[in-house]
C-alpha positions in Angstrom: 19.9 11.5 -9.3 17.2 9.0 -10.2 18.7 6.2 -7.8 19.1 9.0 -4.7 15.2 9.3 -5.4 14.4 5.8 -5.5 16.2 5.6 -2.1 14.1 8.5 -1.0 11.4 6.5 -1.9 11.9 3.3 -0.1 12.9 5.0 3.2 9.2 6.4 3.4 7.5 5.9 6.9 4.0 5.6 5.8 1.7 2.6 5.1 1.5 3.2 1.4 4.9 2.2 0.3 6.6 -1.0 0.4 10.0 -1.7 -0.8 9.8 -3.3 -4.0 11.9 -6.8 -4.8 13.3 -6.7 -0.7 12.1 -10.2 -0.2 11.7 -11.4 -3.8 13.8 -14.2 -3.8 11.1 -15.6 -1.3 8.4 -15.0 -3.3 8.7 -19.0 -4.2 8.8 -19.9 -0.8 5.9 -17.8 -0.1 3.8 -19.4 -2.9 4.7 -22.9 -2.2 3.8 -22.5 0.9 0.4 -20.9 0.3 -0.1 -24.2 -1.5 -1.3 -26.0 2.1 -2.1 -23.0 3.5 -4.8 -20.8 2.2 -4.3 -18.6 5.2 -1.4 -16.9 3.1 -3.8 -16.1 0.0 -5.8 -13.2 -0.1 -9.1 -13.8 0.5 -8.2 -17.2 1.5 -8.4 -17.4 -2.2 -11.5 -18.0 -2.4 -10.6 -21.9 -1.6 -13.6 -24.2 -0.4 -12.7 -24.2 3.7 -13.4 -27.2 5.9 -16.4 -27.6 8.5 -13.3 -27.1 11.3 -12.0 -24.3 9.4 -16.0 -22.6 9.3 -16.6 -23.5 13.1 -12.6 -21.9 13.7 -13.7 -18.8 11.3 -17.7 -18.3 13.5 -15.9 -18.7 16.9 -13.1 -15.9 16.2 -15.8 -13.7 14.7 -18.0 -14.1 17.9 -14.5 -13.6 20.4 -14.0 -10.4 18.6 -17.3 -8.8 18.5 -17.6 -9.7 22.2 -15.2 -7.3 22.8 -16.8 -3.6 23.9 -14.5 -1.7 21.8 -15.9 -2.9 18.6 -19.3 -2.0 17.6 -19.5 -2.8 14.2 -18.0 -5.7 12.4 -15.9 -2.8 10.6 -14.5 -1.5 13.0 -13.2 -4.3 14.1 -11.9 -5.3 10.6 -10.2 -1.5 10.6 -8.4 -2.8 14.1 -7.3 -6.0 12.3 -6.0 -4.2 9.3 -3.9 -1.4 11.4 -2.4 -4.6 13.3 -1.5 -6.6 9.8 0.3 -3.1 9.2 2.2 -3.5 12.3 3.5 -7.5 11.9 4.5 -5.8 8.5 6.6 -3.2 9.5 8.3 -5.4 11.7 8.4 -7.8 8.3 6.5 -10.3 10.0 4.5 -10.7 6.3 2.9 -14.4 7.7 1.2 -12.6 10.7 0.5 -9.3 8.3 -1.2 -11.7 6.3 -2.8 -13.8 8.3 -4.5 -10.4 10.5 -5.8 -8.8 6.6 -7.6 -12.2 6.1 -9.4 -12.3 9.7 -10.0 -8.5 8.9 -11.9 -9.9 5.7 -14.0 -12.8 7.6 -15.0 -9.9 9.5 -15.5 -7.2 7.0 -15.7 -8.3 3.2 -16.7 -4.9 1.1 -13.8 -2.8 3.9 -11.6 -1.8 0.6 -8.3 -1.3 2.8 -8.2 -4.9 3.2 -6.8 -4.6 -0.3 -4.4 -1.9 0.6 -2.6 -4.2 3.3 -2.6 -7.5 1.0 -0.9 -5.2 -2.2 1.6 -4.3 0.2 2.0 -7.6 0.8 3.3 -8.1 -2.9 4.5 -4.7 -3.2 7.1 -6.0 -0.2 8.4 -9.0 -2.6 8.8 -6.8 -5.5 5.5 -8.4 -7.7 3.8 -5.4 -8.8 1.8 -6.8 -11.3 0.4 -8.9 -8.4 0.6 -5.8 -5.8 -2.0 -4.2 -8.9 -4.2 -6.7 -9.1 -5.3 -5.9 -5.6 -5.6 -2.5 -5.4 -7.6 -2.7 -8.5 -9.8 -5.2 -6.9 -10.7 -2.9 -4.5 -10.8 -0.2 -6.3 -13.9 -1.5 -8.2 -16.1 -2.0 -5.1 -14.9 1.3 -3.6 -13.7 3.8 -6.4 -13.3 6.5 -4.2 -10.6 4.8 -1.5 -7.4 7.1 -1.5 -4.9 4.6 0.2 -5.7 2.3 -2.9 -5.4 4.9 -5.7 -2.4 6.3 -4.0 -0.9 2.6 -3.8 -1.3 2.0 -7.9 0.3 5.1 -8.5 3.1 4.0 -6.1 3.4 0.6 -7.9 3.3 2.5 -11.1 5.9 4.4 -9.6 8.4 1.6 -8.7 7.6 0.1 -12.2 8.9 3.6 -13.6 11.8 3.2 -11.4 12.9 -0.5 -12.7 11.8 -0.3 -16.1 12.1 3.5 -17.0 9.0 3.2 -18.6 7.8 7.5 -19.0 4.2 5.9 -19.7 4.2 4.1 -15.7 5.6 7.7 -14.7 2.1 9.4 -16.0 0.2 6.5 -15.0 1.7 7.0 -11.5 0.4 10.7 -11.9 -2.9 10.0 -12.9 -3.6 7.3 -9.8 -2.3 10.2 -7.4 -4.2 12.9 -9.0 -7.3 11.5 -8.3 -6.1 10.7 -4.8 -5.5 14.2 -4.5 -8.6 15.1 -5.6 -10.6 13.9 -2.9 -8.4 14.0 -0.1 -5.7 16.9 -1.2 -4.3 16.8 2.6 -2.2 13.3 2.7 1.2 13.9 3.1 2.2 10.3 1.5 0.3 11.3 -1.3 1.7 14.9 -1.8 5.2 14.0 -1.2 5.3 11.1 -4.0 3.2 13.6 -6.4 6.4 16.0 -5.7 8.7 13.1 -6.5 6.9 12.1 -9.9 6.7 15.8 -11.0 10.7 16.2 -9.9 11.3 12.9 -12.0 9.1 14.4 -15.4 11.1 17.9 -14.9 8.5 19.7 -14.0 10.0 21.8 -11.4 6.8 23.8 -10.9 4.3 21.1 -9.5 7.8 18.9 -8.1 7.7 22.7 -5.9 3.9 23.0 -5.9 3.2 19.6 -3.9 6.4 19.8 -1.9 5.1 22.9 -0.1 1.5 21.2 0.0 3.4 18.7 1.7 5.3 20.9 3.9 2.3 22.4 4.8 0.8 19.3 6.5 3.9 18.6 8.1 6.4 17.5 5.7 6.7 14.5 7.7 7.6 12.3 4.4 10.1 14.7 3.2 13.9 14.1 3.8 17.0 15.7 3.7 17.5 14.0 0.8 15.3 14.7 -1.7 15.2 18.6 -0.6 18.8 18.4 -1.8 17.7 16.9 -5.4 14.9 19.1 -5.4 16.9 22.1 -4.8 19.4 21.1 -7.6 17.7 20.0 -10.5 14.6 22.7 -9.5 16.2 25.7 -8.6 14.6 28.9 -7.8 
């Protein structure tokens, strides 16, 4: 039942979860690649950038704040950032990447930056590297519930390839305090469900399945009802 959950999991239509190891046999590619082209590192990684590249950087900054929609400099980062989301659904991860690192020039302390460059890693399966991010921004912004939600998802997929029970609670714990300040996300309910349902706890598997529902259910398949159902019942 463990694998028809992991399935579950992978077929979520939110943001927040990536499938892990999809593309990791480009992973090499990907960092050879980002060898001659910091564009592909987060943050540009921190590389020294030529003049060109500072004049290129000042004139895209100046194109997009021209633009009456944007007021701030973080709003236009947020527009970015929902954009890098889109080339990644469509598994475009150059463009995804390339529109969370314009979103930083614009925006540097905007935590969510962090959420779109884990998923990056999340997408080719490194979750140690996926980590590093959302803990990255997770010290500037402790309080973010897309990153917290996102560790306990890598946590999660670690659980799920490992079998690890200690990744299951740390899963739990990152949720939890996702919860705890926002207790109306349906990504974050729904997986919170799936952890509990995984530790056989039937009664919080049930309690933040009908939070869930209660939103909307719109994470919630067929599926996992069924598992829920059979291992839980009532």
């Amino acid at each position: 039942m463990k694998i028809i959950t992991f399935i579950t999991l992978t077929l979520l239509a939110t943001f927040s979860f990536a499938q892990p190891g999809l593309y990791k046999d480009g992973f090499e590619e990907w960092e050879n690649e980002s060898k001659t082209n910091k564009r592909l590192l987060p943050r540009y990684g921190h590389l020294t950038k030529t003049s060109g590249e500072i004049n290129s950087d000042s004139a895209f900054i100046k194109e997009i704040m021209s633009q009456p929609k944007f007021k701030t400099r973080h709003e236009a980062s947020n527009h970015l950032i929902g954009l890098g989301f889109q080339y990644f659904y469509q598994d475009d991860l150059k463009a995804a990447m390339y529109r969370f690192n314009q979103a930083y020039l614009l925006d540097t302390l905007n935590t969510d930056i962090f959420w779109g460059y884990g998923a990056i890693y999340m997408r080719f399966g490194m979750l140690g590297l996926a980590a590093d991010q959302y803990k990255t921004g997770l010290r500037i912004d402790s309080t973010n519930t897309h990153l917290l939600t996102d560790l306990g998802t890598m946590f999660q997929a670690q659980y799920y390839r490992l079998e690890f029970p200690e990744s299951l609670d740390s899963a739990i714990y990152y949720m939890n305090k996702s919860f705890e300040i926002n207790s109306k996300d349906q990504n974050t309910l729904f997986k919170l469900s799936v952890c509990h349902w995984n530790k056989g706890d039937c009664k919080n598997a049930w309690k933040f399945y009908n939070l869930c529902k209660a939103q909307g259910g719109q994470p919630i398949t067929e599926e996992y009802t069924k598992d829920l159902k059979a291992k839980c019942k009532k």
